[in-house]
C-alpha positions as CSV (number, residue, x, y, z in Angstrom):
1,X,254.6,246.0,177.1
2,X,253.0,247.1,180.8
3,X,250.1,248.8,179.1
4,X,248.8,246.3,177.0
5,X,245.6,244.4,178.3
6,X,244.9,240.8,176.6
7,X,241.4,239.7,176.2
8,X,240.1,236.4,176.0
9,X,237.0,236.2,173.7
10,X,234.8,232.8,173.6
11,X,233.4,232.5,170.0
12,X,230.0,234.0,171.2
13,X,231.8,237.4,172.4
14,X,233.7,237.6,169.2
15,X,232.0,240.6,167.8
16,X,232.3,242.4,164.7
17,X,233.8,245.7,165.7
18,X,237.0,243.2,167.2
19,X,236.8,241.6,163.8
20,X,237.1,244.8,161.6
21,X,239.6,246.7,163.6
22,X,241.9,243.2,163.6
23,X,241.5,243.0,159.7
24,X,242.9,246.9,159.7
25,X,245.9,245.4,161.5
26,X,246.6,242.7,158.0
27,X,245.8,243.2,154.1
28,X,242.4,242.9,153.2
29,X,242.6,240.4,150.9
30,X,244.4,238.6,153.5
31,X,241.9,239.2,156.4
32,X,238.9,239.0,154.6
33,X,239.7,235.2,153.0
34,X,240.8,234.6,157.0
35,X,237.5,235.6,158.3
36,X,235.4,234.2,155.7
37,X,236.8,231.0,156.2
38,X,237.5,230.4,159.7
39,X,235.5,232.8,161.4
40,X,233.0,230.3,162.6
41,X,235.4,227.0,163.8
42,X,236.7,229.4,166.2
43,X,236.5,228.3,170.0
44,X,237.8,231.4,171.2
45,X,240.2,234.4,170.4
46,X,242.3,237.0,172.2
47,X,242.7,240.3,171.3
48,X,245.8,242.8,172.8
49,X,244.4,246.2,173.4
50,X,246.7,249.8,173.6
51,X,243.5,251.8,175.6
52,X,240.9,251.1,173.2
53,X,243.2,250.2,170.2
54,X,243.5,246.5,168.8
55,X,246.6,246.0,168.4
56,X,246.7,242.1,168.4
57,X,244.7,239.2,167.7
58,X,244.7,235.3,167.9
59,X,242.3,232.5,167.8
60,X,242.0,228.6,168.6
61,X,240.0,226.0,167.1
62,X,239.6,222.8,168.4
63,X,238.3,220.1,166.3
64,X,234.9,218.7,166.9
65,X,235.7,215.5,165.6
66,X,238.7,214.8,167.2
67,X,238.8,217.1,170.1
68,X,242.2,217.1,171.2
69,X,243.2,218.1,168.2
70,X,243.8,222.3,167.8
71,X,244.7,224.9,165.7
72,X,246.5,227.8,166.4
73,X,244.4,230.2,163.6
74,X,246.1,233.5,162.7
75,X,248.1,235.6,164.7
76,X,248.5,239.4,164.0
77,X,250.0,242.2,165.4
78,X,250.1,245.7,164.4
79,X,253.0,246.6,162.7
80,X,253.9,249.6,165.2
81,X,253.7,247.1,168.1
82,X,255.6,244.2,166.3
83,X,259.0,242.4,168.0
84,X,257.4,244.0,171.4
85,X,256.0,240.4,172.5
86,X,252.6,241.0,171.9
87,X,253.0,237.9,169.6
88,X,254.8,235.2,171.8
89,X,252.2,236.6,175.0
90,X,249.2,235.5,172.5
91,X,250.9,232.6,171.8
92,X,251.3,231.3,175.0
93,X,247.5,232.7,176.7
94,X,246.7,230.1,173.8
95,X,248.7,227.0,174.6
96,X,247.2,227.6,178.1
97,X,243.9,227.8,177.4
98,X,244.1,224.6,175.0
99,X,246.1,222.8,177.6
100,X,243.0,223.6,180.0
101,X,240.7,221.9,177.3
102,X,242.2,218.7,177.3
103,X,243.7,219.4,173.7
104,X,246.7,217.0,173.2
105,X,248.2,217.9,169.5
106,X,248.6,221.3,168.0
107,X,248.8,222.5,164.8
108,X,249.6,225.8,163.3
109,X,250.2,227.2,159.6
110,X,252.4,230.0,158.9
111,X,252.4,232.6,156.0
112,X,255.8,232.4,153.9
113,X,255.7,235.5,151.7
114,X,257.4,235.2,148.6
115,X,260.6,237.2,149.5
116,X,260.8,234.0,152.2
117,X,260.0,236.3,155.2
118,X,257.4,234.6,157.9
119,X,256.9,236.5,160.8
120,X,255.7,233.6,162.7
121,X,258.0,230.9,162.4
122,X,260.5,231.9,164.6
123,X,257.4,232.3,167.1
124,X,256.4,228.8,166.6
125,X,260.1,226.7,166.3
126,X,260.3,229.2,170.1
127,X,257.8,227.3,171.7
128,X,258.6,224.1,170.6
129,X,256.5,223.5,167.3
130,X,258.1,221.4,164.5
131,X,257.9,222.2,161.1
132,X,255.7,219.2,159.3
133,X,256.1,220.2,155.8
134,X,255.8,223.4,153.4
135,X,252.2,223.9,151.4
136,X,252.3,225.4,148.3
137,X,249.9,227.6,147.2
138,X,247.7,227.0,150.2
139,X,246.2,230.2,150.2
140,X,245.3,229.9,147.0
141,X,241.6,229.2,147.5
142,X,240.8,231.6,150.4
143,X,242.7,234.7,148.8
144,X,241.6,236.1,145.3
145,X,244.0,239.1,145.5
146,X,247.5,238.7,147.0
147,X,249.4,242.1,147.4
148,X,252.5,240.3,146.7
149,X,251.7,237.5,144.5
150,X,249.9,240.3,142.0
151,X,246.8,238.3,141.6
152,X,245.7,234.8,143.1
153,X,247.7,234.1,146.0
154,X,250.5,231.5,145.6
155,X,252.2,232.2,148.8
156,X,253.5,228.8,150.9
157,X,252.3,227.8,154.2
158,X,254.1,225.9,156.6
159,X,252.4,223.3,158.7
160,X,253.6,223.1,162.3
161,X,252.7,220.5,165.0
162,X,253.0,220.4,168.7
163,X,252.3,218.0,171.8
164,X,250.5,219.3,174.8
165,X,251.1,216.2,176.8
């Protein structure tokens, strides 16, 4: 989409106005285990703005003990801007950015819902990530209330890897 400016936010600009109107884009429950989690191993994120709306965000970590070793951390796009490319364009200002930091292996997780639907695996296996294995009930710990598990989350994750180099 022309009219869509990305954003690239190092941890210290991250602020929480970004962070609330990004958790309006996901569940709550979802978003706020997310946030509480991750929120502070993030190296940078990006957010996809519509004028003034979010209506995307992404974020990197890169390991501080093994620094060329990343993580692609949650992807979201707003529901009314979905299969527009907002996605794959977040996807790659990330792989660029971690390419520029030296970062050599990639790893990303992706949500499988329990009907089996994951909207970012297709996004991943399209720029080359493999699929490692499938984690069950990873969310578990992070997410109390699940809108489709009806309580504690038991939803899979898959773990993807990439090489940079």
């Amino acid at each position: 989409m022309d009219n869509i400016k990305y954003i690239a936010l190092p941890n210290a600009e991250i602020n929480i106005k970004q962070i609330h109107d990004a958790r309006k884009i996901v569940d709550d429950a979802f978003a706020a285990g997310y946030f509480t989690n991750h929120l502070n191993e993030i190296n940078c994120a990006w957010v996809a703005l519509d004028g003034d709306k979010v209506v995307g965000w992404a974020a990197v970590c890169i390991d501080d003990f093994y620094p060329l070793t990343c993580v692609l951390r949650c992807i979201v796009v707003h529901p009314d801007y979905r299969g527009k490319g907002i996605g794959k364009r977040l996807t790659e200002e990330r792989l660029k950015y971690l390419t520029k930091q030296g970062c050599s292996i990639v790893f990303s997780y992706a949500w499988i819902r329990p009907n089996g639907d994951c909207m970012s695996c297709k996004n991943l296996e399209n720029f080359g990530f493999r699929l490692v294995e499938q984690l069950h009930d990873y969310y578990s710990e992070t997410r109390s209330v699940c809108k489709y598990c009806s309580g504690n989350c038991n939803c899979i994750a898959r773990l993807y890897v990439k090489s940079l180099v």
